[in-house]
mmCIF entry with sequence, helices, sheets and N, C-alpha, C, O atoms, coordinates in Angstrom:
data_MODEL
# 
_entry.id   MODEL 
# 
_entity.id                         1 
_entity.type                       polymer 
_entity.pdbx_number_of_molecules   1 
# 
_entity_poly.entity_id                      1 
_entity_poly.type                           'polypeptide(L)' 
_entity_poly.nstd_linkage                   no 
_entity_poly.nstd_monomer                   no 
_entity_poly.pdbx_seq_one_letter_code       
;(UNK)(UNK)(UNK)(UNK)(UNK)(UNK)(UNK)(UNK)(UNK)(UNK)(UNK)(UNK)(UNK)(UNK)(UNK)(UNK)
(UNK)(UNK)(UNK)(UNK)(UNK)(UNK)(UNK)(UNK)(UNK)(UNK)(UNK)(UNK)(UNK)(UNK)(UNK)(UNK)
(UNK)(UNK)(UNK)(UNK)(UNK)(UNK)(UNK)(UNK)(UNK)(UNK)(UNK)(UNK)(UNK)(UNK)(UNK)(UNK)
(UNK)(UNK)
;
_entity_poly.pdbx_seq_one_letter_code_can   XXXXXXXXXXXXXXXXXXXXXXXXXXXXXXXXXXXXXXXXXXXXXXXXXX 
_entity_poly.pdbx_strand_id                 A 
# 
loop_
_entity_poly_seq.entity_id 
_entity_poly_seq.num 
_entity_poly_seq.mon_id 
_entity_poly_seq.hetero 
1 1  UNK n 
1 2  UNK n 
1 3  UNK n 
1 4  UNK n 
1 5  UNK n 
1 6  UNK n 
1 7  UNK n 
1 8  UNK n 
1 9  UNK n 
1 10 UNK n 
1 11 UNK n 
1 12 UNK n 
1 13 UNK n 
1 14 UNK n 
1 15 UNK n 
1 16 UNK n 
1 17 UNK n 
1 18 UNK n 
1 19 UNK n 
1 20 UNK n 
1 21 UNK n 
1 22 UNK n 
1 23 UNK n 
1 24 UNK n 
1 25 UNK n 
1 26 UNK n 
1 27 UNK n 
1 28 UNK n 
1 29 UNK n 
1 30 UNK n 
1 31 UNK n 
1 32 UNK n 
1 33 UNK n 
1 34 UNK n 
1 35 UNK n 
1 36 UNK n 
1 37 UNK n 
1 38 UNK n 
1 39 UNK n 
1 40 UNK n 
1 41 UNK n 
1 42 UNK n 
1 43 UNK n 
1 44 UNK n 
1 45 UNK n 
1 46 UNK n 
1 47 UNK n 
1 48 UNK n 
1 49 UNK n 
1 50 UNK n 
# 
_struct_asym.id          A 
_struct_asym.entity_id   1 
# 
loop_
_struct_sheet.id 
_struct_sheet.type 
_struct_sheet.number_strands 
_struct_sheet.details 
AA1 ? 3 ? 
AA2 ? 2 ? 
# 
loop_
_struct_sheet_order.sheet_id 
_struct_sheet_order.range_id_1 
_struct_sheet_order.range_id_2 
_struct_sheet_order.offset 
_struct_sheet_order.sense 
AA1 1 2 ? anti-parallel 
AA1 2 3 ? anti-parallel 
AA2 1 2 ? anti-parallel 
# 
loop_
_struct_sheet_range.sheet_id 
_struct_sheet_range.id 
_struct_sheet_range.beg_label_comp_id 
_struct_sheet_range.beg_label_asym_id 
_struct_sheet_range.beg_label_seq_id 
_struct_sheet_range.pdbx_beg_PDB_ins_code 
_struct_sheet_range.end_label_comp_id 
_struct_sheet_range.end_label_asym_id 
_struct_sheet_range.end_label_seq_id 
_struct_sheet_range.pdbx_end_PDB_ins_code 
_struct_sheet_range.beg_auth_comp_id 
_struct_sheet_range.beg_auth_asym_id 
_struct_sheet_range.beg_auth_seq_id 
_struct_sheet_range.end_auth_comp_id 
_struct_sheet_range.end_auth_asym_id 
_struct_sheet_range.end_auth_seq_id 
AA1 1 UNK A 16 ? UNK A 22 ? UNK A 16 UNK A 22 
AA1 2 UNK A 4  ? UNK A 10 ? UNK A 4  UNK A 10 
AA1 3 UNK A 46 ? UNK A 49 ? UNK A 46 UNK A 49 
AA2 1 UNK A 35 ? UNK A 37 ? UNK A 35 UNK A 37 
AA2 2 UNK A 42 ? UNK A 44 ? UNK A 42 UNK A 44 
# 
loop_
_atom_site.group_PDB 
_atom_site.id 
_atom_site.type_symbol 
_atom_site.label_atom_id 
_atom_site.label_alt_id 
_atom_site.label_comp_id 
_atom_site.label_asym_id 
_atom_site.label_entity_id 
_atom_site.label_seq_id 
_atom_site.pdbx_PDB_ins_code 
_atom_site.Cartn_x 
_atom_site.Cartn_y 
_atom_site.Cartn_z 
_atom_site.occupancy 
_atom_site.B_iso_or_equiv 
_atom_site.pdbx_formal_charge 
_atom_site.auth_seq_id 
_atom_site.auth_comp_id 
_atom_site.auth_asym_id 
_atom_site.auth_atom_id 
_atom_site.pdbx_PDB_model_num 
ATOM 1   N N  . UNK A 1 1  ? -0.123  -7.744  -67.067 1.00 0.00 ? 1  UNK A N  1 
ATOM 2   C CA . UNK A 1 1  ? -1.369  -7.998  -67.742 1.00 0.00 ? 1  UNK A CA 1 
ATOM 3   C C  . UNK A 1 1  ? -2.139  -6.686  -67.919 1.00 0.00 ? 1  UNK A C  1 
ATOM 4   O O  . UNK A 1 1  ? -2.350  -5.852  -67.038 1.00 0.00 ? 1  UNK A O  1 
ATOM 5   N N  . UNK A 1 2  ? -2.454  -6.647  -68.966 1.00 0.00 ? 2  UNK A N  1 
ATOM 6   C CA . UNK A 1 2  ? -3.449  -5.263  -69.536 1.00 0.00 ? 2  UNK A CA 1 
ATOM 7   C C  . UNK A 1 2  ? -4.985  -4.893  -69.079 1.00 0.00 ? 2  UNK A C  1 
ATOM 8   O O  . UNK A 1 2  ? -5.876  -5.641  -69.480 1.00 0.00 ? 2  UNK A O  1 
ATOM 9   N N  . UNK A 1 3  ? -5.237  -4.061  -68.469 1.00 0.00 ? 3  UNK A N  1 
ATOM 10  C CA . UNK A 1 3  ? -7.156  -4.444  -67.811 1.00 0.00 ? 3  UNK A CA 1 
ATOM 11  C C  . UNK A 1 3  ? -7.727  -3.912  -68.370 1.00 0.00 ? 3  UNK A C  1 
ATOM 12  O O  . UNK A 1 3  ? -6.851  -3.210  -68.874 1.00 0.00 ? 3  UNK A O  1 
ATOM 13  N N  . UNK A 1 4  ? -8.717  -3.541  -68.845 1.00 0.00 ? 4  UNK A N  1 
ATOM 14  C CA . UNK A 1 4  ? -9.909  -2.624  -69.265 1.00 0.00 ? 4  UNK A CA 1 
ATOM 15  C C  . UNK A 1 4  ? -9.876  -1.177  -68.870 1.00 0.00 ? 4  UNK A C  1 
ATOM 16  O O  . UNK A 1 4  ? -9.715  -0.836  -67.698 1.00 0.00 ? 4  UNK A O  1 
ATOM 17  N N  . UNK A 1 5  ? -10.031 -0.321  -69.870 1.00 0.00 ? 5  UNK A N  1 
ATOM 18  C CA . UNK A 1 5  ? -10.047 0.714   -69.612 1.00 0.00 ? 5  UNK A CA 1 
ATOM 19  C C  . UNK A 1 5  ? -11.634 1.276   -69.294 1.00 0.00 ? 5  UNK A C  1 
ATOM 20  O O  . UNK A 1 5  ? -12.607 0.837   -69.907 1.00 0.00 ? 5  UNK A O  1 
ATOM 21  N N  . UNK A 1 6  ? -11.703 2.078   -68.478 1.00 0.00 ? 6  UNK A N  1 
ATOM 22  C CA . UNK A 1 6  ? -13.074 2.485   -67.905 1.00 0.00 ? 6  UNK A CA 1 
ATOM 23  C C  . UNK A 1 6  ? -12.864 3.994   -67.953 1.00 0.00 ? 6  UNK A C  1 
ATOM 24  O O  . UNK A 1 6  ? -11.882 4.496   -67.408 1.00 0.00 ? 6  UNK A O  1 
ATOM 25  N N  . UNK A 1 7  ? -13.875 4.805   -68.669 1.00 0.00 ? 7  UNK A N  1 
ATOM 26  C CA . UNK A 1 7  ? -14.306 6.139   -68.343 1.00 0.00 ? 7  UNK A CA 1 
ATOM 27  C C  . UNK A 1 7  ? -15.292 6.815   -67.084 1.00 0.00 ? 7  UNK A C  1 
ATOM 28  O O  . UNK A 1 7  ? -16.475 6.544   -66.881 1.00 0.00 ? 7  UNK A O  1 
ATOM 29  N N  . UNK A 1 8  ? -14.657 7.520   -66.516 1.00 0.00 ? 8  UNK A N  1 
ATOM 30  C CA . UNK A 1 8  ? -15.446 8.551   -65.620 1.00 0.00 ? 8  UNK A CA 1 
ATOM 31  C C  . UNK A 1 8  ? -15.631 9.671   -65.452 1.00 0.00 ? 8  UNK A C  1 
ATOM 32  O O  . UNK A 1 8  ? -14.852 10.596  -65.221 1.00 0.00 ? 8  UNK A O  1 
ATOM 33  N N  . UNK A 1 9  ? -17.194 9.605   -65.618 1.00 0.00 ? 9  UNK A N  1 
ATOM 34  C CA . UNK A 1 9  ? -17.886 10.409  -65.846 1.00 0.00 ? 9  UNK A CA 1 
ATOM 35  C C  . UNK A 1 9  ? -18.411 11.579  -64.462 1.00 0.00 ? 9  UNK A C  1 
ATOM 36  O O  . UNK A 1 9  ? -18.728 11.048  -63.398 1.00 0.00 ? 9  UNK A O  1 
ATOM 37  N N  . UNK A 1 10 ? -18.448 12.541  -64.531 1.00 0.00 ? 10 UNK A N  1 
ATOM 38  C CA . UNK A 1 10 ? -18.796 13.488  -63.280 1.00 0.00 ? 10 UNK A CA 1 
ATOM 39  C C  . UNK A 1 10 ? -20.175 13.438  -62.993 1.00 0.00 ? 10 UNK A C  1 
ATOM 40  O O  . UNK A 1 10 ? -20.888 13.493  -63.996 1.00 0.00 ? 10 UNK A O  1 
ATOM 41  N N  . UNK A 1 11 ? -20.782 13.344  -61.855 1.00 0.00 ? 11 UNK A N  1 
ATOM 42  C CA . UNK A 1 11 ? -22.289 12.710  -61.608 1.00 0.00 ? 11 UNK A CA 1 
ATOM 43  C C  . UNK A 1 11 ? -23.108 14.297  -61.457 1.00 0.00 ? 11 UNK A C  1 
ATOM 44  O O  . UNK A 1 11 ? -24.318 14.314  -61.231 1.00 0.00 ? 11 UNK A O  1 
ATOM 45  N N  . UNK A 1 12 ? -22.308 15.610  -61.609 1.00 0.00 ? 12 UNK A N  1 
ATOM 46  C CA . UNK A 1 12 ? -23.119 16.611  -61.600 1.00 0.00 ? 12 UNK A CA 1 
ATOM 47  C C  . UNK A 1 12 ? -23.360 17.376  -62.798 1.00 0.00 ? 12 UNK A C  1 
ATOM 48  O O  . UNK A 1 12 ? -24.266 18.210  -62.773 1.00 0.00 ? 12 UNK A O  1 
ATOM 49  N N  . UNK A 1 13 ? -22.373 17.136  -64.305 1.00 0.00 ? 13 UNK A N  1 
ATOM 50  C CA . UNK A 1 13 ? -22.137 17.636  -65.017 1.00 0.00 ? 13 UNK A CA 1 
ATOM 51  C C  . UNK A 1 13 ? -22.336 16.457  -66.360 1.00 0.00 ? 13 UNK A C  1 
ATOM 52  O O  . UNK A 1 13 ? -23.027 16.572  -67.372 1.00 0.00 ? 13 UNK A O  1 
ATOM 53  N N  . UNK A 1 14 ? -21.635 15.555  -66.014 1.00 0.00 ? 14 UNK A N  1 
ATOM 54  C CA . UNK A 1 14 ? -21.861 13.999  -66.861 1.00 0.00 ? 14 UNK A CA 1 
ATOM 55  C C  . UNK A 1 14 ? -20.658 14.268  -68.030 1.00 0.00 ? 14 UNK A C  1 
ATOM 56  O O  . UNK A 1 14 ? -20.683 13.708  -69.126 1.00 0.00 ? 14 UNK A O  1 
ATOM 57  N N  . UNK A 1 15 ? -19.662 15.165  -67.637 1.00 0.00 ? 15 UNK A N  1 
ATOM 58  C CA . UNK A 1 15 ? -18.417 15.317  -68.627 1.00 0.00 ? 15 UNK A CA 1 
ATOM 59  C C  . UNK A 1 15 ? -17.621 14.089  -68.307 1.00 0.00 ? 15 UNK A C  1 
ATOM 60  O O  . UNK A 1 15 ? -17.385 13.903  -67.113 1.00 0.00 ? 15 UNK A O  1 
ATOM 61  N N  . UNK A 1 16 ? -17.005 12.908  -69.490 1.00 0.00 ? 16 UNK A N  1 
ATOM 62  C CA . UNK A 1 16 ? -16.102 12.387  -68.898 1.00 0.00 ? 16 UNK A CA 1 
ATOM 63  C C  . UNK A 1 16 ? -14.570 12.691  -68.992 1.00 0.00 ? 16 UNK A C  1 
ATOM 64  O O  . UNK A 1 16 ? -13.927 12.597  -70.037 1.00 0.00 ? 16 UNK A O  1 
ATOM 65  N N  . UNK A 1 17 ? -14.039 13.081  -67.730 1.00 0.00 ? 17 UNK A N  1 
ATOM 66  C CA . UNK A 1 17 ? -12.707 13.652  -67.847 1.00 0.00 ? 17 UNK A CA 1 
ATOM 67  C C  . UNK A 1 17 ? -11.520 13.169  -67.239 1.00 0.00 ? 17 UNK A C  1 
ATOM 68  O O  . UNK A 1 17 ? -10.475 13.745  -66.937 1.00 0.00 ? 17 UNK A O  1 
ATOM 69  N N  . UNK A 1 18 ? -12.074 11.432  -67.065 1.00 0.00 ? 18 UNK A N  1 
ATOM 70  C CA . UNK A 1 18 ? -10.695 10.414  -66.380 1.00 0.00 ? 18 UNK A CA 1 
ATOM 71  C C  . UNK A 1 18 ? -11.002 8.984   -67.094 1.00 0.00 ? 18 UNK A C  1 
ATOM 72  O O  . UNK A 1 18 ? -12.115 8.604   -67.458 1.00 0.00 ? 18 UNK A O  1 
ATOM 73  N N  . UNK A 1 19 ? -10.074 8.446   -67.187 1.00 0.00 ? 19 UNK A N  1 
ATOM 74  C CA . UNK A 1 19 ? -9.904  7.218   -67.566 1.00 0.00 ? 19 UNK A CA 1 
ATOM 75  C C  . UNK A 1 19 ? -8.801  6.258   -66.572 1.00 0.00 ? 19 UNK A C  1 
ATOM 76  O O  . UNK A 1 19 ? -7.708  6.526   -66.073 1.00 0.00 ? 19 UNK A O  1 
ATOM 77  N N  . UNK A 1 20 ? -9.602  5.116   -66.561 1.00 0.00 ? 20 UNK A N  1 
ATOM 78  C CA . UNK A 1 20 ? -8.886  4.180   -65.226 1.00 0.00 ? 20 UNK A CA 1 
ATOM 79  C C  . UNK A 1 20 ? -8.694  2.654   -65.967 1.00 0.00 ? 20 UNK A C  1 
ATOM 80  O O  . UNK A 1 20 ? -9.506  2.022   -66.643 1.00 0.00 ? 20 UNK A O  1 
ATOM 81  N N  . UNK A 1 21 ? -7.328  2.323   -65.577 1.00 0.00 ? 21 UNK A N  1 
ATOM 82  C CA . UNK A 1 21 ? -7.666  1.017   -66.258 1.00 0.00 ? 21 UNK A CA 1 
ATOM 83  C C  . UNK A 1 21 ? -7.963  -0.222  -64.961 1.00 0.00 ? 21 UNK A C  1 
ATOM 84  O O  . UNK A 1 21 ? -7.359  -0.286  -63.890 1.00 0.00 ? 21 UNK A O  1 
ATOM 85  N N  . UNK A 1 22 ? -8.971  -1.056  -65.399 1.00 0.00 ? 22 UNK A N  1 
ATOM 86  C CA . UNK A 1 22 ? -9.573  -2.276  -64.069 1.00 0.00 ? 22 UNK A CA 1 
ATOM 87  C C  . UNK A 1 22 ? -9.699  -3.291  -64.698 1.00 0.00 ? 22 UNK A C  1 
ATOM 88  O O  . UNK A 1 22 ? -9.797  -3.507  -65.906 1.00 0.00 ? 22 UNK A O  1 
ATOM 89  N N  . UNK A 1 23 ? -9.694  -4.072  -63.625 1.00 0.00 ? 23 UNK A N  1 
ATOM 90  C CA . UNK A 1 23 ? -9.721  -5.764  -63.591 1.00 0.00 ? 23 UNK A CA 1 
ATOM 91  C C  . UNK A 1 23 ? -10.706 -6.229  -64.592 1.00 0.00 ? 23 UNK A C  1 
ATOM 92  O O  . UNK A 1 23 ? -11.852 -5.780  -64.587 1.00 0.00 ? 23 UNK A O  1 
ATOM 93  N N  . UNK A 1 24 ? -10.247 -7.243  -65.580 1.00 0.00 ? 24 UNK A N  1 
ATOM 94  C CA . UNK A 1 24 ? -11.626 -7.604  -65.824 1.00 0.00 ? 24 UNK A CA 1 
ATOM 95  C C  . UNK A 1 24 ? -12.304 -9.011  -65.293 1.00 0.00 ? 24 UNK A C  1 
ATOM 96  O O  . UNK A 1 24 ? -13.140 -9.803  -65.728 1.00 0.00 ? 24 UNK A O  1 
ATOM 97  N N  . UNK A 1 25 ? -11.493 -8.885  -64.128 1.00 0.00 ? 25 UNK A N  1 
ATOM 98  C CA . UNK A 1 25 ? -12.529 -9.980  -63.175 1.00 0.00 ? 25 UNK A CA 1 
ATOM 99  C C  . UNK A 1 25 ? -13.788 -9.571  -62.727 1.00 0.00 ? 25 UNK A C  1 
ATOM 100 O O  . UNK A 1 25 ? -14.115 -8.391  -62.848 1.00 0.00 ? 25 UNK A O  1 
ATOM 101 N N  . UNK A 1 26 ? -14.715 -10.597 -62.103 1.00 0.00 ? 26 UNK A N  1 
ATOM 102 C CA . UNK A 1 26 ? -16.146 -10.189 -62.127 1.00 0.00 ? 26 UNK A CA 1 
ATOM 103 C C  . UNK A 1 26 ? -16.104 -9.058  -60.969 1.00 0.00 ? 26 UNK A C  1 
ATOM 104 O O  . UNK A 1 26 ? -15.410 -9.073  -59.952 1.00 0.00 ? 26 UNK A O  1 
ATOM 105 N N  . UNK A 1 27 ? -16.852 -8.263  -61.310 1.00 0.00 ? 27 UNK A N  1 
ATOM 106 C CA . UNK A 1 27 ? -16.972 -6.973  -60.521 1.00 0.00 ? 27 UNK A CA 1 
ATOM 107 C C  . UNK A 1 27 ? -18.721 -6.517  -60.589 1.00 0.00 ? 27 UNK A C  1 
ATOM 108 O O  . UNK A 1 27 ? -19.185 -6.293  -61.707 1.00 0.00 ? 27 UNK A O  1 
ATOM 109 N N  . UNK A 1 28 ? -19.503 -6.413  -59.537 1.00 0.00 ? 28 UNK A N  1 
ATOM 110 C CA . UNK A 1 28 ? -20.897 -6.510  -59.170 1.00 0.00 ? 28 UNK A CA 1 
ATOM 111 C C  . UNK A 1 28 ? -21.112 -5.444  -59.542 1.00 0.00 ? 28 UNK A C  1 
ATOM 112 O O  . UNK A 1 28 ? -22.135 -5.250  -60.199 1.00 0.00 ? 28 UNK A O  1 
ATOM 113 N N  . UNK A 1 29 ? -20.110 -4.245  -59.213 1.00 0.00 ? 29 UNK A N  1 
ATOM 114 C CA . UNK A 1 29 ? -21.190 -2.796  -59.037 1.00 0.00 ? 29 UNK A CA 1 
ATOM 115 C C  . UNK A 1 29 ? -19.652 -1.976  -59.705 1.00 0.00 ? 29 UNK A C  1 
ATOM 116 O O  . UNK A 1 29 ? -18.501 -2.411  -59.670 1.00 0.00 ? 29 UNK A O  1 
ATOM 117 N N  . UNK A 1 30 ? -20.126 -0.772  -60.241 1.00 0.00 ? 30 UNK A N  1 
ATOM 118 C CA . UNK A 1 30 ? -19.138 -0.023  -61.098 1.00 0.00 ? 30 UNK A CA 1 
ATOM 119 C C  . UNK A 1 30 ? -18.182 0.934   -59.999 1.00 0.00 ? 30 UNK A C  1 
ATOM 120 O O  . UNK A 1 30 ? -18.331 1.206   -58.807 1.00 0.00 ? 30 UNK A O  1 
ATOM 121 N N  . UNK A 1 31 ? -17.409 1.200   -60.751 1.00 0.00 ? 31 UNK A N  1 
ATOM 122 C CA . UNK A 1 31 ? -16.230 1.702   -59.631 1.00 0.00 ? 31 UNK A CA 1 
ATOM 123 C C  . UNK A 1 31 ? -16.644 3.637   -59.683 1.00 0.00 ? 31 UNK A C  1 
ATOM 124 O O  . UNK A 1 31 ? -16.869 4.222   -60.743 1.00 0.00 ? 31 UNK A O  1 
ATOM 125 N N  . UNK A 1 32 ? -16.656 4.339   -58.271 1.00 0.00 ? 32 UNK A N  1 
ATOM 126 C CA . UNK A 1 32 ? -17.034 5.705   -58.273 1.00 0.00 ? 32 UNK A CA 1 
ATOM 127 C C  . UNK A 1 32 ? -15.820 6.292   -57.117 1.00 0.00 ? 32 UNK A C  1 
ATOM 128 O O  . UNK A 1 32 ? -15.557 5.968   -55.959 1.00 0.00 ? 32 UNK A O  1 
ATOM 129 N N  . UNK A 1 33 ? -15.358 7.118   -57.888 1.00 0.00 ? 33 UNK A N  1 
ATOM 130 C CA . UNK A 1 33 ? -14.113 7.529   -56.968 1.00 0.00 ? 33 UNK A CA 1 
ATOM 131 C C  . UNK A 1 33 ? -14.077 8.914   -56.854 1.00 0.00 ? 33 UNK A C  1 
ATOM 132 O O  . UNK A 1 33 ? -13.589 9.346   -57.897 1.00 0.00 ? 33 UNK A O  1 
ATOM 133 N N  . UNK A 1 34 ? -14.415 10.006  -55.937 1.00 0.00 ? 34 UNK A N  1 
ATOM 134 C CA . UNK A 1 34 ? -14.704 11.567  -55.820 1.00 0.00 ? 34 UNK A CA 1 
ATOM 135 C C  . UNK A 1 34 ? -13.309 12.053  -56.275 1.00 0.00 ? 34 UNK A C  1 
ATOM 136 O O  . UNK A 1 34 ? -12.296 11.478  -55.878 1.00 0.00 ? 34 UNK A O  1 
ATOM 137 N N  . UNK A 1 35 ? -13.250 13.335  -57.284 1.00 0.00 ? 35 UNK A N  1 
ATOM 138 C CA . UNK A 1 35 ? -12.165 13.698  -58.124 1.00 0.00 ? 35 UNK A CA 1 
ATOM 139 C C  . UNK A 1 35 ? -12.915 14.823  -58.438 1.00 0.00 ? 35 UNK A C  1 
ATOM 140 O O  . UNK A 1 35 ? -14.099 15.135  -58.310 1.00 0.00 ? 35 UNK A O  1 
ATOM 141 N N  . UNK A 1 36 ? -11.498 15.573  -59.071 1.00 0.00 ? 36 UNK A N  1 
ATOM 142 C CA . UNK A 1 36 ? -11.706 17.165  -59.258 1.00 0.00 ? 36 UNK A CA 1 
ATOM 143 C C  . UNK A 1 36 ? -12.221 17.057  -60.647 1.00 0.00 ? 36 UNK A C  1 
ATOM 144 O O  . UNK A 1 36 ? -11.690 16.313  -61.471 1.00 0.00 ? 36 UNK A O  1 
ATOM 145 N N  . UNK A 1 37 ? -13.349 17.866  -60.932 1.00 0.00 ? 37 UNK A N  1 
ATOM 146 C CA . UNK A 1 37 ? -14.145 18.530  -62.152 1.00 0.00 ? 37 UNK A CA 1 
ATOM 147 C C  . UNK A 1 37 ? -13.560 19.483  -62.889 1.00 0.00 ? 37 UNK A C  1 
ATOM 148 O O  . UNK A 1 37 ? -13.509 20.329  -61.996 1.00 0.00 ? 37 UNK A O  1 
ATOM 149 N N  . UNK A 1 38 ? -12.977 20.123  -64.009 1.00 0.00 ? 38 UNK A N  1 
ATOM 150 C CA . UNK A 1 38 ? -12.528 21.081  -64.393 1.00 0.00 ? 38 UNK A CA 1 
ATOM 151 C C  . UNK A 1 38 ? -13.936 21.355  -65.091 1.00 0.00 ? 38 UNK A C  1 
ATOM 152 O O  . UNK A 1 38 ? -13.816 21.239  -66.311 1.00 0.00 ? 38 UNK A O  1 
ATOM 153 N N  . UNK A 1 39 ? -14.582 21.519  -64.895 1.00 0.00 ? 39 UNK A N  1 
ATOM 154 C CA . UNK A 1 39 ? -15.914 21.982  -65.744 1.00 0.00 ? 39 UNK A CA 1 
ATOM 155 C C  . UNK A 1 39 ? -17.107 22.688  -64.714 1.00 0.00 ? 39 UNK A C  1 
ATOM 156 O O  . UNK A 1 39 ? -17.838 23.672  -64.825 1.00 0.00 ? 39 UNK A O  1 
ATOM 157 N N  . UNK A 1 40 ? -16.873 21.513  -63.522 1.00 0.00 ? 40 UNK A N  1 
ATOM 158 C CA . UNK A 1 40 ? -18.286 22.239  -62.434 1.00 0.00 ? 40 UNK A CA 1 
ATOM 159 C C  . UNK A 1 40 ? -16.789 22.952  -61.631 1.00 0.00 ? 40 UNK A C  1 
ATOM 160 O O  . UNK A 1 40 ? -17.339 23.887  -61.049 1.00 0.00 ? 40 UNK A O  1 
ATOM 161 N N  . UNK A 1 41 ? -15.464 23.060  -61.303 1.00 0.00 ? 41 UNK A N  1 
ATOM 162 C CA . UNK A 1 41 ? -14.513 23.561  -60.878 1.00 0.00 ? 41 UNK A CA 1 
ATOM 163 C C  . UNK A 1 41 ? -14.594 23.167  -59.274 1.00 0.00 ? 41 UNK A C  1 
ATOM 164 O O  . UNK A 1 41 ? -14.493 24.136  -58.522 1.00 0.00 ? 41 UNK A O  1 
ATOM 165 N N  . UNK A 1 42 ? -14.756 21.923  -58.672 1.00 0.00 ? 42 UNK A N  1 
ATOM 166 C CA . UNK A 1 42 ? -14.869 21.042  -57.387 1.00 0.00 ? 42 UNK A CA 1 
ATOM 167 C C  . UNK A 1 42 ? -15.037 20.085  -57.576 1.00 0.00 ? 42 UNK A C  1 
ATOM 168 O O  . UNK A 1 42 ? -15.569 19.589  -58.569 1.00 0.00 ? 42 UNK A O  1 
ATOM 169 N N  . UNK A 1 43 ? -14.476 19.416  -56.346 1.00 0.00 ? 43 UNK A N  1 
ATOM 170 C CA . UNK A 1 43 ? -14.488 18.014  -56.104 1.00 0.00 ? 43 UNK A CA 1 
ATOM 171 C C  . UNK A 1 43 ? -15.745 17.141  -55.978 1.00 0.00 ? 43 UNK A C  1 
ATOM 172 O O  . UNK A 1 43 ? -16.401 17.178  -54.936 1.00 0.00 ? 43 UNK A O  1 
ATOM 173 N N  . UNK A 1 44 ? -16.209 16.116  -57.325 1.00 0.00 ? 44 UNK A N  1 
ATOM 174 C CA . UNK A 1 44 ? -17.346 15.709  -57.328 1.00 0.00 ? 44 UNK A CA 1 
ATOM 175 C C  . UNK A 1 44 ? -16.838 14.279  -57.506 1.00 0.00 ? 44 UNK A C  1 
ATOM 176 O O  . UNK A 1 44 ? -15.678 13.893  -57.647 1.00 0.00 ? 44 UNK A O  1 
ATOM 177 N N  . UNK A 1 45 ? -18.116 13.500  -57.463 1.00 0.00 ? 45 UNK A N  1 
ATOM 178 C CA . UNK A 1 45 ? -18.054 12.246  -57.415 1.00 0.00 ? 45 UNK A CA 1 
ATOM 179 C C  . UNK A 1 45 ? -18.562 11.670  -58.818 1.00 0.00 ? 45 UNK A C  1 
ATOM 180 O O  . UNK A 1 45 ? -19.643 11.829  -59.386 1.00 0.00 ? 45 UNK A O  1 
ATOM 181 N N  . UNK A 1 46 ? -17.420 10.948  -59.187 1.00 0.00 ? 46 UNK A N  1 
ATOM 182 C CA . UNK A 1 46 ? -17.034 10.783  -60.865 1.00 0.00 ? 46 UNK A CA 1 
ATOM 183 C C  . UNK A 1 46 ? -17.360 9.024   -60.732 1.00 0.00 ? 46 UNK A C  1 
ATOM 184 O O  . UNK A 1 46 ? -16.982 8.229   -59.872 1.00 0.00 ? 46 UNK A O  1 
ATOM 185 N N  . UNK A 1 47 ? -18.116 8.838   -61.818 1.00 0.00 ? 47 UNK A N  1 
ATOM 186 C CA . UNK A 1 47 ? -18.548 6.909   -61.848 1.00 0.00 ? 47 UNK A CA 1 
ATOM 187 C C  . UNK A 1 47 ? -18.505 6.511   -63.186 1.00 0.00 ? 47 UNK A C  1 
ATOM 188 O O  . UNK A 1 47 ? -18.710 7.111   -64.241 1.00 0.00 ? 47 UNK A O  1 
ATOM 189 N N  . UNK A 1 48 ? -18.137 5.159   -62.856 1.00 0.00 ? 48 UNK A N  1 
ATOM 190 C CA . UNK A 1 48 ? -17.825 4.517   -64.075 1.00 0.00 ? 48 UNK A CA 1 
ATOM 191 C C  . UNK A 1 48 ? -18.734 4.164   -65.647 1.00 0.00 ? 48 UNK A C  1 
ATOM 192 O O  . UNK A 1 48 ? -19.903 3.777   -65.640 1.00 0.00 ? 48 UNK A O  1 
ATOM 193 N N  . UNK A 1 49 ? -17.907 4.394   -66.946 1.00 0.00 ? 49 UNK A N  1 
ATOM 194 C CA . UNK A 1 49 ? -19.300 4.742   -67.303 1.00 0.00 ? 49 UNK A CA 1 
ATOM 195 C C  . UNK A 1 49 ? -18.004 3.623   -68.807 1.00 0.00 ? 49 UNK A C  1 
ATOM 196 O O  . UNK A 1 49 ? -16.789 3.482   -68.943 1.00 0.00 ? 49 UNK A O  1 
ATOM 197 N N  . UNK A 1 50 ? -19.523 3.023   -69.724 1.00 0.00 ? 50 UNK A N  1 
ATOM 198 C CA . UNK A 1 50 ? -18.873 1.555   -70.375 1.00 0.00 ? 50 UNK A CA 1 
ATOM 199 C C  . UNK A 1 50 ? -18.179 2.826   -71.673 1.00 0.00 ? 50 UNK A C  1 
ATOM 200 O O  . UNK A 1 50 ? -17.488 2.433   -72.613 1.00 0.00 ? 50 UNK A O  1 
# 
């Protein structure tokens, strides 16, 4: 089964430079997963963005 694709976005820079695919069951709060920046060049915390 195919899920939704979701962009994430870097919470220090706001580049989005990952894409995740998720459930589209009900989900309360958006998904934030810490990942490498090629732009701020460190590991920042990247959140889901529509």
């Amino acid at each position: 089964m195919a899920g939704k694709k979701a962009s994430l976005a870097c919470s220090v820079c706001g580049s989005r430079n990952y894409s995740k695919s998720v459930s589209e069951g009900q989900r309360t709060e958006r998904l934030e997963i810490k990942k490498f920046c090629k732009h701020c060049q460190q590991h920042t915390l990247h959140k889901e963005t529509k």
